[in-house]
N, C-alpha and C positions, 0 to 999 in steps of 0.2 A: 565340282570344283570350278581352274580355266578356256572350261572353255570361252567361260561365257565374254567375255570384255573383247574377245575381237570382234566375235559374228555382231555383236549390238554396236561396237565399235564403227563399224560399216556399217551399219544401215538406219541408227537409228537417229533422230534429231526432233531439234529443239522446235516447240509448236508455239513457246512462248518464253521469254526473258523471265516473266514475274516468279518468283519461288523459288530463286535458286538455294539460296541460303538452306528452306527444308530439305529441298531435292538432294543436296549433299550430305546432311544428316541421316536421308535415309537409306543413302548406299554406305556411310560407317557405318549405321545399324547394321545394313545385312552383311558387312566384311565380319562385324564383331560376333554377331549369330552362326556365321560358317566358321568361324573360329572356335567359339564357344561350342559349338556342333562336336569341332575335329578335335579338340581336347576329352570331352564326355566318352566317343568313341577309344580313346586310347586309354581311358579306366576302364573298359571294358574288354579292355584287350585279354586280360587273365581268364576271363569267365567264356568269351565267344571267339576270341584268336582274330587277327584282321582278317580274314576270307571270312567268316562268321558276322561279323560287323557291315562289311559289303555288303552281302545278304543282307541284313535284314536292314539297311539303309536302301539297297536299290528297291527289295520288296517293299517300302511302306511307302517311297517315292513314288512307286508306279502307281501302287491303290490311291493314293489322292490326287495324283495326274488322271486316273481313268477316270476318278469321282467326277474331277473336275471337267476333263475336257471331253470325257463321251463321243471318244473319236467313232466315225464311222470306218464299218471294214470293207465295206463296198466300193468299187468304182477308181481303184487305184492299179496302175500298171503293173508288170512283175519287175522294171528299174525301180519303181517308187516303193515295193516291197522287201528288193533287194539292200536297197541304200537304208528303208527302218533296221532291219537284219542288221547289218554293218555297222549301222550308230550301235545298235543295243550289245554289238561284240565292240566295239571300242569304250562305253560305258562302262563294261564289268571291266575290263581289262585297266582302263584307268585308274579306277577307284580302287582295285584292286592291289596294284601296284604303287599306287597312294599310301593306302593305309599300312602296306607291307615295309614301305620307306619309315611310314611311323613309329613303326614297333622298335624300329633300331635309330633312330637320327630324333633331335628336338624338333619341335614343329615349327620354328622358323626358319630352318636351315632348310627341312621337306620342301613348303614352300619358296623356297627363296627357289630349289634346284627345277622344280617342278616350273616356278614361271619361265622360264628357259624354252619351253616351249612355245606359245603365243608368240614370247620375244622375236624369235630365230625366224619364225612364220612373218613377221610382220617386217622385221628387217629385209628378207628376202623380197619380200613384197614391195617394199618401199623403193628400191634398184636405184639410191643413192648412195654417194661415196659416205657421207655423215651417217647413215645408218652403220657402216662397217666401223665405224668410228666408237658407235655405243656398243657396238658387239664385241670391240674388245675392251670397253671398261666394265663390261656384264662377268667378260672373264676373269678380269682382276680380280669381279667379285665375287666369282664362286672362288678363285685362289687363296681371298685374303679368308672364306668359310672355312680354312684348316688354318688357322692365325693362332688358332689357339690348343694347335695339336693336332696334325690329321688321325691321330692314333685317336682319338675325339671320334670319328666320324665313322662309322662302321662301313665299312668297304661294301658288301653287299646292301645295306642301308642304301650308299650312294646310286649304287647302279640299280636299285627299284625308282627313287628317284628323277633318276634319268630317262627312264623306260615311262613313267607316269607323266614329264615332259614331252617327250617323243606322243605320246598317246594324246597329251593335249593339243597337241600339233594337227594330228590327226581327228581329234575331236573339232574341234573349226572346222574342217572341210567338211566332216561329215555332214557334220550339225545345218553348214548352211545346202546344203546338196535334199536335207529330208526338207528341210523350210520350203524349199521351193517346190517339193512334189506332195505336201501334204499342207492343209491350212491352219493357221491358230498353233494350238499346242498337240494337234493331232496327231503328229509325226514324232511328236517330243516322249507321249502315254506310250505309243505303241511301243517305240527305243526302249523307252522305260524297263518298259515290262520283258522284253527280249532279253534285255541285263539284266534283270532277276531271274529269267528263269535260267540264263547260262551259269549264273551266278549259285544257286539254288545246291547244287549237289556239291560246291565246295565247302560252302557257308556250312552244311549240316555235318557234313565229313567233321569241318573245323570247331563247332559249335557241340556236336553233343547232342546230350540230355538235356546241356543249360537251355535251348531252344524250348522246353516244358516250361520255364518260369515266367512269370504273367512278368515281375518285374524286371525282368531284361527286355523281354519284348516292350513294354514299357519304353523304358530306355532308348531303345532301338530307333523305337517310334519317333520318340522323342530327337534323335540326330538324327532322321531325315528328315524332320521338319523345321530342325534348327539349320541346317547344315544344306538343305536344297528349297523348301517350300518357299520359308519366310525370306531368306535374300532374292530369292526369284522373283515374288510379288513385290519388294519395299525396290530392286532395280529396276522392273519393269513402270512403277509409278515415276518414281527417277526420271527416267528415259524422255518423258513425256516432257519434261521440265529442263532438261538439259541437255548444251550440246555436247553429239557423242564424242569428243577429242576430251571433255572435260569428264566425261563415264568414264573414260577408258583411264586416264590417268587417274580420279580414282581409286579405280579398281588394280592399278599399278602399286597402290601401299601393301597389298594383301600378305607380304612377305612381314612387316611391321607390325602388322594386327598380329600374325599369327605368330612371329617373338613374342608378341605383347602377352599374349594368351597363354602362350606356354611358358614363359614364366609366371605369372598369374597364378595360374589353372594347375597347371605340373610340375612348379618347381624348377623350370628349365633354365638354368642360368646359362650366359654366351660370355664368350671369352669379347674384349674391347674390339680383338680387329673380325672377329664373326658379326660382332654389330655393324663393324665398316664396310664387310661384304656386303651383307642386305642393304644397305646403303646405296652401296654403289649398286647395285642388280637394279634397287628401288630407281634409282638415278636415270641409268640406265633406259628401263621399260618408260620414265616418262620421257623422254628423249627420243625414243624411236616411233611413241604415238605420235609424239608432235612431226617427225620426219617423213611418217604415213601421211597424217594429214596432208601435210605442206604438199605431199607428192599426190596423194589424188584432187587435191585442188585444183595443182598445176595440168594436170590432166583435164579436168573439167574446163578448166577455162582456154584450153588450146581445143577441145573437140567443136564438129562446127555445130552452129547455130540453127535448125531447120522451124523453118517460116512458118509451116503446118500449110501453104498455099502453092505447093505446088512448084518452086519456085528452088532451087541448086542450095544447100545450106552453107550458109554464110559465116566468117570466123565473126566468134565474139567482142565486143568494145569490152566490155570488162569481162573478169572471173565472176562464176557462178555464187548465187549465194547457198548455203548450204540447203538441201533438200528438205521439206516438210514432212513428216512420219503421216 
């Protein structure tokens, strides 16, 4: 799912102006294909149960992470082995917890409670008063998500939910902690597969016999490559093209895609003020990007200036412009 819009959030940047207009077309594709993904999954909830779905979403994740990125297993410390460990138990557990929130809640109410996590991360992060500002119209907005009846909202639904935010919280750190002791997507396969295999005796517990059917594996296949492959390539080309305060916001709509979806796809109609909520959450999460930004700016441009000669480093005449990827 979130992790991804903080860690690209921070690091990533714009190599060139020209192409924005596609660039952002093709981060709503990849919000619309994680959506379209997370819907497919919940018709299969009958046949495989969400811990079944997990499974066989983080299994066919890993096989064309490992196709693709043919990490090596040599020459990494046992920190850099312990932290893939960690990502690959905060993976199952997320998605886990994800899909467990779906079985009982609409899917834009999941997502709306699930962005919650990034947000709260990035708020804290930001150590301005105006961030504390959007955190509590974040909260009006999961309040106004019972507008239309908390008797709507299934109590244990919520708190998977919450637990799937807390987890994306955790998925950011992780996430950027394996980046830095593994190269490429090498660190990303190895997570991968660590949450498939922790994942693996629930999924079948959950799953059955349907697990023999070519066409649910099918299926299967099918939402992890709607759902993790294709948004990850069509964001990653994005990236290159755009700067990342304008990624991150958005990947801030992803609550609106996946309303959108889920009444589309499932039938999921939302009460006026559950629309209000994602709204304001939506409101919200771009608000506290632009307050991150503003604050590592401000940071960049107050640190000193070194010469590269030798020479005491000097406060800057202007703020930084943003980083080259």
């Amino acid at each position: 799912m979130a992790a991804r819009w903080w860690r690209r959030g921070d690091v990533a940047v714009v190599t060139s102006r020209s192409g924005t207009t596609p660039a952002v077309l093709l981060v709503i594709v990849g919000l619309a294909c994680q959506e379209v993904g997370a819907s497919l999954a919940v018709l299969l909830f009958p046949q495989v149960g969400p811990l079944g779905m997990v499974m066989l979403r983080l299994v066919f994740s890993a096989i064309i992470l490992l196709l693709i990125a043919r990490p090596g297993l040599r020459g990494h410390t046992r920190e850099g082995w312990l932290a893939v460990l960690g990502f690959g138990v905060v993976l199952a557990v997320m998605n886990g917890l994800f899909y467990l929130a779906l079985e009982r809640l609409p899917l834009g109410v999941t997502v709306t409670i699930e962005v919650l996590g990034p947000l709260v991360l990035s708020i804290v992060a930001s150590r301005r008063l105006s961030a504390w500002l959007w955190a509590l119209l974040a909260l009006v907005g999961v309040v106004a998500l019972g507008g239309g009846g908390w008797d709507r909202l299934d109590p244990l639904g919520v708190l998977f939910a919450l637990g799937a935010a807390a987890s994306w919280a955790f998925y950011i750190l992780a996430s950027a902690r394996v980046g830095r002791e593994f190269p490429k997507l090498d660190g990303l396969a190895l997570a991968m597969t660590a949450g498939a295999v922790i994942a693996l005796p629930f999924g079948i517990i959950s799953a059955g016999a349907a697990l023999l059917r070519p066409d649910l594996l099918a299926l299967g296949a099918a939402v992890a490559v709607l759902s993790s492959t294709i948004p990850y390539a069509l964001e990653l080309i994005a990236l290159r093209r755009l700067p990342a305060a304008a990624f991150a916001i958005l990947m801030s709509l992803a609550p609106a895609t996946a309303a959108i979806a889920g009444w589309v796809l499932l039938g999921q109609e939302l009460a006026w003020l559950e629309i209000l909520g994602i709204a304001l959450v939506i409101v919200a999460s771009i608000g506290a990007v632009r307050s991150a930004g503003r604050a590592a700016r401000d940071a960049a441009a107050s640190a000193p200036v070194d010469e590269g000669d030798g020479t005491p480093p000097r406060e800057p005449d202007e703020p930084f412009a943003e980083p080259v990827a």
